[in-house]
Every structure is written in structure tokens, then in C-alpha cells.
C-alpha positions as CSV (number, residue, x, y, z in Angstrom):
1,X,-158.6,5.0,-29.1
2,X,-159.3,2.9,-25.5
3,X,-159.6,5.3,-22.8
4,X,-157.1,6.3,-20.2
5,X,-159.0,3.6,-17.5
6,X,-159.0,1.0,-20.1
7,X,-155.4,2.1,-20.8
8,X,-154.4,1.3,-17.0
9,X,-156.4,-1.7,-16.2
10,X,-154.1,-3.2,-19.3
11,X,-151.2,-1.5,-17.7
12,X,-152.9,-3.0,-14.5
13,X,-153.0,-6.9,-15.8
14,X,-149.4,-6.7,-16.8
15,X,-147.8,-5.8,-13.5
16,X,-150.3,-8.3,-12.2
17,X,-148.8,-11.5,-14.6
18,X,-145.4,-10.1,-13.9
19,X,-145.5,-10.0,-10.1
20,X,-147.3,-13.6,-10.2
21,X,-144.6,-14.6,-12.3
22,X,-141.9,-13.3,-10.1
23,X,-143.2,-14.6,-6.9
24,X,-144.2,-18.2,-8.5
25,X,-140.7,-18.3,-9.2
26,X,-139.2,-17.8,-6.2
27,X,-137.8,-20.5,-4.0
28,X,-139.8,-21.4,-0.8
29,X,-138.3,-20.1,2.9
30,X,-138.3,-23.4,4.3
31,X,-136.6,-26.3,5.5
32,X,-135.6,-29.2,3.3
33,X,-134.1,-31.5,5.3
34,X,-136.7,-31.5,8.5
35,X,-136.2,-35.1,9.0
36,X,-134.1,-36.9,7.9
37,X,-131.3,-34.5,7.9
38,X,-128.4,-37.2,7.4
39,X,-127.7,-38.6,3.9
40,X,-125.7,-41.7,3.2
41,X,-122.8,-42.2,0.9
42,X,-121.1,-45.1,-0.5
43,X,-117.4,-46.0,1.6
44,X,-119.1,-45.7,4.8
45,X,-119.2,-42.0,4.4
46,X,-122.0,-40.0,6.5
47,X,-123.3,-36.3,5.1
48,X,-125.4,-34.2,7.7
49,X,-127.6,-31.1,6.7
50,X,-127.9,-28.0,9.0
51,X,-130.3,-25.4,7.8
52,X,-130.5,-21.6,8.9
53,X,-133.3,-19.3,7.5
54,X,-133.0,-15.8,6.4
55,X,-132.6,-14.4,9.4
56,X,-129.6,-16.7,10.8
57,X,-131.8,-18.9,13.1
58,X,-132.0,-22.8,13.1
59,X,-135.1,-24.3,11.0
60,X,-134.8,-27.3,13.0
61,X,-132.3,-27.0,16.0
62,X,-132.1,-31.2,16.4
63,X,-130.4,-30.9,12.8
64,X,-127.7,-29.7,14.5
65,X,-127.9,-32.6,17.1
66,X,-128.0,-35.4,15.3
67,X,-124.6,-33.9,13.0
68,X,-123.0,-34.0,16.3
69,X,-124.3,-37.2,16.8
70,X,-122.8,-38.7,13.4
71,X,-119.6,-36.9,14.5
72,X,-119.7,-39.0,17.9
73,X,-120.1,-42.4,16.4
74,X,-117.7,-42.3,13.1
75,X,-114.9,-41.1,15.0
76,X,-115.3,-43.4,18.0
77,X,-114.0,-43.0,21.8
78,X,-109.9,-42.4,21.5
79,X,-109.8,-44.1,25.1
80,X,-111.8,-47.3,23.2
81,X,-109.2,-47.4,19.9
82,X,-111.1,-45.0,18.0
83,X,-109.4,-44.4,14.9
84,X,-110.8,-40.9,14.1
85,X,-112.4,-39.1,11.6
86,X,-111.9,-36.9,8.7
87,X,-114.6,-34.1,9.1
88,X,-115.3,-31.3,6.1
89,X,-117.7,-29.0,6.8
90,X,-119.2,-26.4,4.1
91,X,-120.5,-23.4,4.0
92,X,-122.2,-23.1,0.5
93,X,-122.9,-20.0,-1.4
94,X,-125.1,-17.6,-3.8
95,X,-127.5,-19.8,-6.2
96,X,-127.6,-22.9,-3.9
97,X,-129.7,-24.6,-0.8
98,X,-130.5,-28.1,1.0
99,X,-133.2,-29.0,-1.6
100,X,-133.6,-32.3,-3.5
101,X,-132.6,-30.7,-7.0
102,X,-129.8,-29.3,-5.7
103,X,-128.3,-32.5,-4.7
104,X,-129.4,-34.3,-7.8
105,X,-128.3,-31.7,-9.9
106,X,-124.7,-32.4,-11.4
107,X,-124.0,-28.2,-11.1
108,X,-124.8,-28.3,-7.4
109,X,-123.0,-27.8,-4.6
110,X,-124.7,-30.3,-2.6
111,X,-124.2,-32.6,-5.5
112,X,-120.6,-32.3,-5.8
113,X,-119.5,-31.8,-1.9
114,X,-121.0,-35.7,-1.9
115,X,-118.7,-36.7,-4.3
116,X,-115.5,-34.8,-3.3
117,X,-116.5,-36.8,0.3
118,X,-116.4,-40.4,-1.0
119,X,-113.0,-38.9,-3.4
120,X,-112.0,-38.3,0.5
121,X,-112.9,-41.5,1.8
122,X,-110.7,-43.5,-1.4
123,X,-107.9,-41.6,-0.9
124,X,-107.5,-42.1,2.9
125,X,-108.3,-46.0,2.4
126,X,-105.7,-45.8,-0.1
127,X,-103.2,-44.2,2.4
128,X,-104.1,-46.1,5.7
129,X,-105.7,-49.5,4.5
130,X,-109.1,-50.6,5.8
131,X,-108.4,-51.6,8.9
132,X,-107.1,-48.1,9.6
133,X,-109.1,-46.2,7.8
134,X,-111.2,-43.2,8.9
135,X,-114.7,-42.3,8.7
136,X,-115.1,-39.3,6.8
137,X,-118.3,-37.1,7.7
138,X,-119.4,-34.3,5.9
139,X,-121.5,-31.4,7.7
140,X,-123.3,-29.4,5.3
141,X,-124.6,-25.9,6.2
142,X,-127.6,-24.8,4.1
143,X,-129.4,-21.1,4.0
144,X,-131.3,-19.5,1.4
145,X,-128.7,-18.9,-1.3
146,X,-131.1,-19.5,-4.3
147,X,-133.9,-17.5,-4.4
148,X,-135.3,-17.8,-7.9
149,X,-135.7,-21.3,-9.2
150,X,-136.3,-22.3,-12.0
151,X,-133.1,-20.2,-12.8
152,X,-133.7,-17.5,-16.2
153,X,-130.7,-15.8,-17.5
154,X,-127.8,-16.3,-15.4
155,X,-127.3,-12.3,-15.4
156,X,-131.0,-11.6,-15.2
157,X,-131.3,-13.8,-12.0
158,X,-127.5,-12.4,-10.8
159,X,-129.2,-8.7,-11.1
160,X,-132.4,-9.7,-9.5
161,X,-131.0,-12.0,-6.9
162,X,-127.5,-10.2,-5.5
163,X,-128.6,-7.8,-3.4
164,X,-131.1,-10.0,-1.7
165,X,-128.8,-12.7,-1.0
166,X,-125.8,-10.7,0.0
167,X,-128.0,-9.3,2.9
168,X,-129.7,-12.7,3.8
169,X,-125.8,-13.8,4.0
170,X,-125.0,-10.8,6.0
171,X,-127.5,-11.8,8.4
172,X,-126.7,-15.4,8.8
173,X,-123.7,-14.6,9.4
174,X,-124.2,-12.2,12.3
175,X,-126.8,-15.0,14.0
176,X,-125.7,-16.8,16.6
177,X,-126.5,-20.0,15.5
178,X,-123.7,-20.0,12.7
179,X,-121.1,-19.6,15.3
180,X,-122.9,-22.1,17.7
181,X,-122.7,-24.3,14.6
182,X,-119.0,-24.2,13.6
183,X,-117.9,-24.8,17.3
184,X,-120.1,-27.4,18.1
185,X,-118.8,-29.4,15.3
186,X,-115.0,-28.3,16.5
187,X,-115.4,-29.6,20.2
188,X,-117.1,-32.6,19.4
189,X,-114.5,-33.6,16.7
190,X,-112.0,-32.4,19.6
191,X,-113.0,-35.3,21.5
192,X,-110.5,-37.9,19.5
193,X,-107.0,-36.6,18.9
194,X,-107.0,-38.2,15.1
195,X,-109.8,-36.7,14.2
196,X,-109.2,-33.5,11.3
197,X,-111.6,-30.8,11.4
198,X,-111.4,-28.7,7.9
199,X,-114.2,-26.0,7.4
200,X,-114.6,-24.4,4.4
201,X,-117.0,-21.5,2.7
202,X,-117.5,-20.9,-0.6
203,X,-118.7,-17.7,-2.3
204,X,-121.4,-15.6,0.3
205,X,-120.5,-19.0,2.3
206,X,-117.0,-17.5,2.6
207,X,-118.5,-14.3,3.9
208,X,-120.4,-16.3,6.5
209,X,-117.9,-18.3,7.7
210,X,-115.3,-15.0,7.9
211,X,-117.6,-13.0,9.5
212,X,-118.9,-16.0,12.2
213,X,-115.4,-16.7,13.6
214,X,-114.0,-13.0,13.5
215,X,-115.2,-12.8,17.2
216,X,-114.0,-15.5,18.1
217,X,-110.8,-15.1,16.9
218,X,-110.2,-11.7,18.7
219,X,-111.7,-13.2,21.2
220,X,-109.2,-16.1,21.6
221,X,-106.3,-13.5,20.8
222,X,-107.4,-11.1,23.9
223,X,-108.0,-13.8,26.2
224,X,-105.1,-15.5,25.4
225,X,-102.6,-12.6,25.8
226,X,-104.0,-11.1,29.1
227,X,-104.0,-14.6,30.6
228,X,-100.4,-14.4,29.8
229,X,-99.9,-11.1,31.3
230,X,-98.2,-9.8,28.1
231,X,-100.1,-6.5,27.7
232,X,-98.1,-5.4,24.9
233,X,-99.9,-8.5,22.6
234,X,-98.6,-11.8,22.3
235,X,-101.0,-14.7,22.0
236,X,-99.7,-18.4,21.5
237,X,-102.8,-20.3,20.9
238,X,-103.3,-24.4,21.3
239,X,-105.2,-25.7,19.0
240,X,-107.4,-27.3,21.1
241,X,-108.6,-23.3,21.8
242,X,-109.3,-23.3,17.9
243,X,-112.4,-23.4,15.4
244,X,-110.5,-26.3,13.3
245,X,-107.2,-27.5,12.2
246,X,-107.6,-25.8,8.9
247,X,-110.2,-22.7,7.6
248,X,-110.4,-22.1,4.0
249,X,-112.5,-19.3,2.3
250,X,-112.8,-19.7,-1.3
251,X,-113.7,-17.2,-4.1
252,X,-115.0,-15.5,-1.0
253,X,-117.9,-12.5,-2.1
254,X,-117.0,-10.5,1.1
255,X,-115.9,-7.1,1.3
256,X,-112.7,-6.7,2.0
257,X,-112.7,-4.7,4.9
258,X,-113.5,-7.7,6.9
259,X,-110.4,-9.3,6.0
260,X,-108.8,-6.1,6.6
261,X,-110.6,-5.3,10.0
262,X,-109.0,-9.1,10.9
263,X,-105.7,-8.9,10.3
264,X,-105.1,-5.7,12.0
265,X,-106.2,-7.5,15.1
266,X,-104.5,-10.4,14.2
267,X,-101.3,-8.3,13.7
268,X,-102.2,-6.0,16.7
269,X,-102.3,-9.3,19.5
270,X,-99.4,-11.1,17.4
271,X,-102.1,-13.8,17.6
272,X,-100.7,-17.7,16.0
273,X,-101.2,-21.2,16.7
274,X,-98.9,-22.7,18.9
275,X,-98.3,-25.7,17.7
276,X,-95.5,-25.9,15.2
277,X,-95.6,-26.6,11.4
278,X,-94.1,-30.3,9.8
279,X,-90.3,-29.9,9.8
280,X,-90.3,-31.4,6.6
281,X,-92.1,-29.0,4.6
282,X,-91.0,-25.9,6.9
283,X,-87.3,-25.1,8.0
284,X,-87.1,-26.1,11.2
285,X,-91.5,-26.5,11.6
286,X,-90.8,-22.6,13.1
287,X,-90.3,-20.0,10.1
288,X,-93.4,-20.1,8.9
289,X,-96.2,-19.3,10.9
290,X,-99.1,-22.1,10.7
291,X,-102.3,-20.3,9.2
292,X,-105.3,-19.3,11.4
293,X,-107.5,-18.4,7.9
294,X,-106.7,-19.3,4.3
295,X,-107.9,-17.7,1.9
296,X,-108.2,-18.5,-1.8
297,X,-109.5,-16.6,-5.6
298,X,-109.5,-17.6,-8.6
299,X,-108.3,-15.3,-10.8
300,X,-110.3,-16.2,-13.3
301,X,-113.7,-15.1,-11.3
302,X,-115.3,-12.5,-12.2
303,X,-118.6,-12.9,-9.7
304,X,-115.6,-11.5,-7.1
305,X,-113.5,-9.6,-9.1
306,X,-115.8,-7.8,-12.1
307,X,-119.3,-7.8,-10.2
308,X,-118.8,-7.6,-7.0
309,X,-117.2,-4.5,-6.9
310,X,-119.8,-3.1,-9.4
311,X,-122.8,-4.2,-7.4
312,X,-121.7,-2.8,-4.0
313,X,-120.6,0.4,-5.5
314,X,-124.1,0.9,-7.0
315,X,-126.0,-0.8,-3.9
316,X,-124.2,1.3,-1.3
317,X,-123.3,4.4,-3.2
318,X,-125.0,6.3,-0.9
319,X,-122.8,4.8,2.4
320,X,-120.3,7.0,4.2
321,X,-116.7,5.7,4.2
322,X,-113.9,7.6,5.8
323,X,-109.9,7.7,4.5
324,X,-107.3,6.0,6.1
325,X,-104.7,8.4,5.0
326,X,-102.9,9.5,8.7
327,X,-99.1,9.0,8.5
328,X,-98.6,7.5,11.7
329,X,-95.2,6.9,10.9
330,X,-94.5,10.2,10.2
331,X,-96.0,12.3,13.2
332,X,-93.2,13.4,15.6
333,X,-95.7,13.6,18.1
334,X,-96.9,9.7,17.9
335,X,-94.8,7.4,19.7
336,X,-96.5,4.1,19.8
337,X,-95.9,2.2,16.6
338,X,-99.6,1.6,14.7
339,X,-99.6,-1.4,12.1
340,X,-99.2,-1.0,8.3
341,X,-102.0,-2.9,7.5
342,X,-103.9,0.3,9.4
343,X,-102.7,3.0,7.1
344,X,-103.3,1.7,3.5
345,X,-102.9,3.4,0.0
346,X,-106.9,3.2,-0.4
347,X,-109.9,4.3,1.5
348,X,-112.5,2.6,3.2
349,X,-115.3,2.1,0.4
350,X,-112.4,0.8,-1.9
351,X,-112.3,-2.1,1.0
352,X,-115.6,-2.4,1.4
353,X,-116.6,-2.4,-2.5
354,X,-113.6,-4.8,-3.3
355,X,-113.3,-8.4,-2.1
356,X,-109.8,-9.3,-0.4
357,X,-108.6,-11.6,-3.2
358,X,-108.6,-8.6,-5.3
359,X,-107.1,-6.2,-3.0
360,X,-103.2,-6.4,-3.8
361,X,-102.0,-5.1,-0.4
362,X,-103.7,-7.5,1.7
363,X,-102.0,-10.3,-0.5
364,X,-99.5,-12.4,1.5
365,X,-98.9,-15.4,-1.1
366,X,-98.4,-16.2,-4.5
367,X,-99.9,-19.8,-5.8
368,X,-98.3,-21.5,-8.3
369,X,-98.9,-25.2,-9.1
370,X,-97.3,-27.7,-11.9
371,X,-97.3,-31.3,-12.5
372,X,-95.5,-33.7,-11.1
373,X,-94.9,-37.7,-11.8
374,X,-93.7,-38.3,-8.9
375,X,-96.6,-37.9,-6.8
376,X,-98.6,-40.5,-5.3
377,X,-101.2,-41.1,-2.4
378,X,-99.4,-39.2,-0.1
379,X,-98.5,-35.8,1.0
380,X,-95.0,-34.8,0.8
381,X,-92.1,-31.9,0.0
382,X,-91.1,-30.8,-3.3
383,X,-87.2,-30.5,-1.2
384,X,-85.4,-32.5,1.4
385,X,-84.2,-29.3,2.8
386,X,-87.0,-27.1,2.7
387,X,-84.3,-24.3,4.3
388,X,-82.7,-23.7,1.2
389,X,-86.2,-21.7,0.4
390,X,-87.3,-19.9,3.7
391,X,-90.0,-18.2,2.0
392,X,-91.5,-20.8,0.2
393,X,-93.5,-23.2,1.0
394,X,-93.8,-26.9,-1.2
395,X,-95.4,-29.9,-1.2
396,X,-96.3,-32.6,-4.0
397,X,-100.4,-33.7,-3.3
398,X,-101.9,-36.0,-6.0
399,X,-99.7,-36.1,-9.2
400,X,-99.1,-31.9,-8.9
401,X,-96.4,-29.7,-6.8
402,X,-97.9,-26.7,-5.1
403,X,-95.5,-23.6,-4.3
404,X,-96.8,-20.6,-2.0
405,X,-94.7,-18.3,-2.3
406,X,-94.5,-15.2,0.9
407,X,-95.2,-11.8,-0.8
408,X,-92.6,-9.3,1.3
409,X,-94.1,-5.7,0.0
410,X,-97.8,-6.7,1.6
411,X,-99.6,-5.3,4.3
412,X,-100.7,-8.5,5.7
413,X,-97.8,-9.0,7.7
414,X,-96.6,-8.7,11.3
415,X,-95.0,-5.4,11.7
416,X,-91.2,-5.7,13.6
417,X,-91.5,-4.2,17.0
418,X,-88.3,-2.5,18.7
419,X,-90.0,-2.6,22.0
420,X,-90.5,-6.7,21.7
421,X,-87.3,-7.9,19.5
422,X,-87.8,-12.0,20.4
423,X,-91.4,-11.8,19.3
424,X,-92.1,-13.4,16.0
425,X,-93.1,-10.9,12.6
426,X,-92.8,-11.2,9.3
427,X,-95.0,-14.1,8.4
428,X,-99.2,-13.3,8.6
429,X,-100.8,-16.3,10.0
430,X,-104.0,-15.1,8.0
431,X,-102.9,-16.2,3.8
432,X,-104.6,-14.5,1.1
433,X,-103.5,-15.4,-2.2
434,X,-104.7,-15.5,-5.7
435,X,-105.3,-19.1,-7.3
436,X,-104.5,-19.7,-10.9
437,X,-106.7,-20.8,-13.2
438,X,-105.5,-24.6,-13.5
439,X,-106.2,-25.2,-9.7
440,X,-109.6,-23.0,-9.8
441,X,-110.8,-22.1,-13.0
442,X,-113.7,-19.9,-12.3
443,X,-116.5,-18.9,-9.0
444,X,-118.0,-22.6,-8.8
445,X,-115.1,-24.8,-10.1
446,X,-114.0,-25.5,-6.4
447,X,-114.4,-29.1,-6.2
448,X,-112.2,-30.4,-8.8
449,X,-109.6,-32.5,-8.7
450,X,-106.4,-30.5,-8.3
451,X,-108.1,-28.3,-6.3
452,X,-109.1,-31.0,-3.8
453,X,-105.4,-32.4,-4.0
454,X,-104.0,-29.1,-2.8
455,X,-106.6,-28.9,-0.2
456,X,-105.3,-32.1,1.1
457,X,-101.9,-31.0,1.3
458,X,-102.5,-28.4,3.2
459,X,-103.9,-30.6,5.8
460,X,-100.8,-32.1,5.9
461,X,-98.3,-29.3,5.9
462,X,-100.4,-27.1,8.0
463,X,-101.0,-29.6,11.0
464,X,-98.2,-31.6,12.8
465,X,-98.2,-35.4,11.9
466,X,-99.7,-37.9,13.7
467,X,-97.5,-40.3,12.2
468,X,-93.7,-41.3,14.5
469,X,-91.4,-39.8,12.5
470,X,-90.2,-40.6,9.2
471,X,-93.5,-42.3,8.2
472,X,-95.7,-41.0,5.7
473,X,-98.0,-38.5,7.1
474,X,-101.8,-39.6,6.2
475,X,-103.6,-37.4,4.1
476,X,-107.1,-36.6,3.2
């Protein structure tokens, strides 16, 4: 029988092979795209890389200078006959990165945000012709989301990997340089009037880019109202004074209580964009407030709905959460009116162990979608009266019709106020909804084809044409 030493030194060598193993596995914390960050694409199309480390700081801060740079040059000087650009940043998630394999590998996200690009770049030369046509530019911002490569079991590496990530996204997302990022890229696109800014994060990319532009969207909100003098909360805001003309957050693996934290501000400093909606897909461009933040889940994803939840209420079990059970509405002795969204049917580790595609209160649409023959290469309503149905909104993108429907028994909405009766409510400018499975099938399936289609519509409805009236309105 070996002895109890020979026992552990066996015992010893095992650990050993494991943890070399383990760490031989794991993906390098370093840059990938030190120089050249750019990549080029076929139809003129220009991709940049911007890449933050574990902690939220730059790798290599001229990344980020020579992606404004591309910016500069596709889009051109408006004052010179620039004709604009179309620019699409992303945010990826969990189980991706800047590296060579993931952008020759047909499952990545690098991979695929390439091709939705030159998809992009056909479609508007389809709409606008050559000689009109847009640059599209793609800025792509990379962090650590893989950490084990190559990848074992997908639930082995899920187990292994989630907490590590979902911190390391925590943290990018409360860096500065995320924030520097996203509104560097706005003011320089800013710079030409047909230029279309669209930012979207995907996954723990969704978490980032919530979390980045929640201060500066109460931020814009406060300084917006008190420069008005309207105390009470009132805040018009120009889109020139905005991140980009259109935020989408899908599948997002944030907790809930961000969302939840934001539109209780939003709802608090009645905080919308200005600028009206397209008449022809809204009655009268006014009835439906214009979206600040969209965001989007798949019903059929269970990395948000199934273990999310699971790993945050095992990771943070030991947290302290309050209730949110005061009856403001009931208490004789309050009279200043507090906001629904503040005194919801579940406490505060439900929000925070939940993400807020799967939180039914905080729902403000429904999402339906269906096919349609007559659709073509451009954007337009499902109605010549859109009117008739107030509280939807539809639009035919591609060869499918896309109906978002207004939930009325949500929290996510603006609360009427007696003391401010000509102030807009109703309507959340901040749209959660739930997508079905045809437009997103699962977590990663978020650049197919439909999906990309309704993305483009939303462009279009969401942001007032460019086009005199009664033309087409160019589309993505």
C-alpha cells in the first residue's frame, strides 16, 4: 500500500497537470489588433478595431484615433458635397475577442459583423445608386470576452468562464474609455448631417454599452431640464446632444436593475428626443415618442433567460437587496406623485438576478413580424394612415412586415402628471420587448437576415428623413 507522502505527491502531480492545463488554455490578455487596427472589406467598406483590457483601459489609445480617422474620410466634409456615411458600431459579447480566429471563424462575431457590413453596403447601393452611395464603416469594440480557447464543452467553459467575464464586463463598462469611445465616434460622425450613427451591444456587450451611456443619459436629461428652467422635469433633447440616432441592446446579459434604475430617471426628467418621428409610419410623427434605447430578446435564449438568472442567484447569494414594497400611492401623508416603475410587484435581487427582457413589467412592446411580397429595397408602412392604429407601430423592411405593438399594463411608461397636464406620458422612449424566434432564434443568431432587415427599418422609422417629401427614405 504506497504511503500517505507517496499518496500526495500523486495527488500533488494531478493538481499540477490540471492547473497547467487550465492556464495553457486560457486566452492571452493582450492586444490583437496593435497595428494595423483597420480591416478592409469588399464595396468600399472600412472596419476599425478598438480594444479595452480587463480593466476598461485602452490597449492602444491611437486605435481609437485612427477609427475616427476612417470616420473622417468615408463620410467626407458636408460643406465639400460629402455624401455621408453609414456607421455601425458593436459592442460584442461573452465567448468572443479582436483575434485572427475569431474573424476567420464562420461562428464569430467578428466574422459575421464583416459580412452584415458589406450586406449594408449592397443594400444602400441598391437604394441610392453609386454615385450616391455611402461609405459604410464599421467600429468594432473588442475586450476579453473569451477566456478559454480552445473552447471544451460549451457548458463546462459557460461554468468555468461566467463569472469571470461578467465581472471583466462590469469593469469595462464602468472605465472611462468605453464612454470616451462611443462619443467620440458620435461627434465625429456628427460632423456631416447624412451620416447615421447606429451602436449596438450584444450579450455582456449589451451590458457595456447600457451601463457606459446611463450617465450620460441622466446627464443630458438634468442638464437639459434645468437649462430650461422647468424644475418639475421636462427635457426635449436635439439629437445632436445624443450618443447616436439609434441604440440597440440585444439579448442583453445585464441585470435588470440597470434597466430599471434608467427608466425611472428617464420617466422622472420626462427625458425624449426632440426631434419628431416620420409622419408616415407615426400619426402625425408626434404620438409615439422616438426611442432613446431599444432593447431586444430572444425568446428563445436561454443564456439570458435560464442561466443567467441561475448563475447570479448562486454568484451573489450572499448580496443584500432591499424591497420595493412602499405604497406611495396609498400614503395620505405623501403628496408628491412617485413613478410606477419605482414601486414594482418584485424586489430588488429579483431585478438584479433577472435580465430586463425577462422581466414582464419593464416590457413596453410586443414584436411580431410576418412575410410580406411586397417589400423591396426600401423602408416603408405596412398603412397609409398609420392613425387608424395609434399604438402600433409598422413598417415593411426587406420582404417581411414588422409590428411593435405599445404594451398599456407596463411599468415602463411615463406616468400622467395632474400638476403638468400638456406634458407628454404614456409612451416610454426606452423599448423593451421580446423578439420571436423567426427574427432572433437564439443568444448569437443576431446577424441574420431578418434580423438585419428590421434593424434597418428602424433606422428609418426612428429618425426623420433626409429625403423631400414623398421620396423614398434611404435605408441601411
Amino acid at each position: 500500500m504506497p504511503s500517505r507522502r507517496l499518496r500526495h505527491g500523486r495527488i500533488s502531480i494531478v493538481l499540477t497537470a490540471m492547473a497547467c492545463s487550465w492556464f495553457a488554455s486560457c486566452t492571452l490578455h493582450t492586444s490583437y489588433r496593435h497595428y494595423p487596427s483597420h480591416i478592409d472589406l469588399p464595396c468600399n467598406v472600412k472596419l476599425a478595431v478598438v480594444e479595452l483590457d480587463d480593466h476598461g483601459e485602452f490597449w492602444d489609445r491611437p486605435q481609437l484615433d485612427r477609427a475616427l480617422g476612417t470616420i473622417d474620410i468615408a463620410q467626407g466634409s458636408e460643406k465639400l458635397g460629402g455624401k455621408g456615411a453609414i456607421v455601425v458600431t458593436f459592442v460584442h459579447g461573452w465567448n468572443n475577442n479582436a483575434s485572427r480566429g475569431n474573424e476567420w471563424d464562420p461562428g464569430g462575431t467578428l466574422h459575421k459583423f464583416k459580412d452584415t457590413l458589406v450586406t449594408i453596403a449592397q443594400r444602400e447601393r441598391e437604394l441610392a445608386g453609386e454615385a450616391a452611395q455611402r461609405a459604410v464603416v464599421g467600429i468594432y469594440v473588442a475586450w476579453r470576452g473569451e477566456s478559454i480557447h480552445p473552447k471544451p464543452v460549451a457548458l463546462v467553459q459557460d461554468i468555468f468562464t461566467f463569472y469571470s467575464r461578467y465581472g471583466a464586463a462590469k469593469k469595462v463598462a464602468a472605465g472611462p474609455a468605453i464612454t470616451e469611445t462611443l462619443l467620440a465616434i458620435a461627434a465625429t460622425a456628427r460632423a456631416n448631417a447624412k451620416t447615421q450613427t447606429i451602436i449596438v451591444g450584444h450579450s455582456f456587450g449589451g451590458l457595456i454599452v447600457e451601463k457606459a451611456l446611463s450617465q450620460v443619459i441622466v446627464q443630458v436629461a438634468t442638464h437639459e431640464t434645468y437649462k430650461a428652467g422647468a424644475h418639475g422635469g421636462f427635457a426635449p433633447v436635439g439629437l445632436a446632444e445624443f450618443p447616436a440616432d439609434l441604440i440597440v441592446l440585444v439579448n442583453p446579459a445585464s441585470p435588470a436593475l440597470y434597466a430599471r434604475s434608467e427608466v425611472s430617471a428617464i420617466e422622472q426628467w420626462r427625458l425624449q428626443l426632440a426631434d419628431k418621428m416620420d409622419a408616415r409610419f407615426v400619426c402625425q410623427g408626434n404620438d409615439s415618442r422616438r426611442p432613446i434605447l431599444v432593447s431586444i430578446t430572444s425568446v428563445g435564449d436561454p443564456a439570458t433567460g435560464t442561466w443567467f438568472p441561475i448563475g447570479t442567484k448562486i454568484g451573489y447569494s450572499l448580496e443584500r437587496f432591499r424591497e420595493y414594497k412602499y405604497d406611495y400611492y396609498n400614503d395620505p401623508k405623501e403628496t408628491t406623485q412617485r413613478l410606477p416603475i419605482d414601486s414594482p410587484p418584485h424586489d430588488q435581487r429579483y431585478f438584479y438576478t433577472h435580465t430586463e427582457g425577462h422581466v414582464q413589467e419593464l416590457l413596453s412592446h410586443t414584436l411580431e413580424t410576418a412575410p410580406d411580397a411586397s417589400g423591396d429595397a426600401t423602408v416603408h408602412p405596412c398603412s397609409d394612415d398609420p392613425c387608424k392604429t395609434p399604438n402600433k407601430l409598422c413598417f415593411i423592411s426587406g420582404k417581411r412586415s414588422f409590428t411593435l405593438t405599445h404594451i398599456d399594463q407596463t411599468l415602463n411608461r411615463v406616468p400622467e402628471d395632474p400638476r403638468m397636464p400638456a406634458l407628454p406620458h404614456g409612451f416610454s422612449p426606452y423599448w423593451i420587448m421580446q423578439a420571436p424566434t423567426k427574427i432572433i432564434e437564439n443568444h448569437g443568431d443576431i446577424f441574420n437576415a431578418t434580423f438585419v432587415d428590421m434593424l434597418a427599418g428602424l433606422v428609418v422609422v426612428t429618425k426623420p428623413p433626409l429625403a423631400k417629401e414623398g421620396q423614398p427614405a434611404a435605408t441601411p
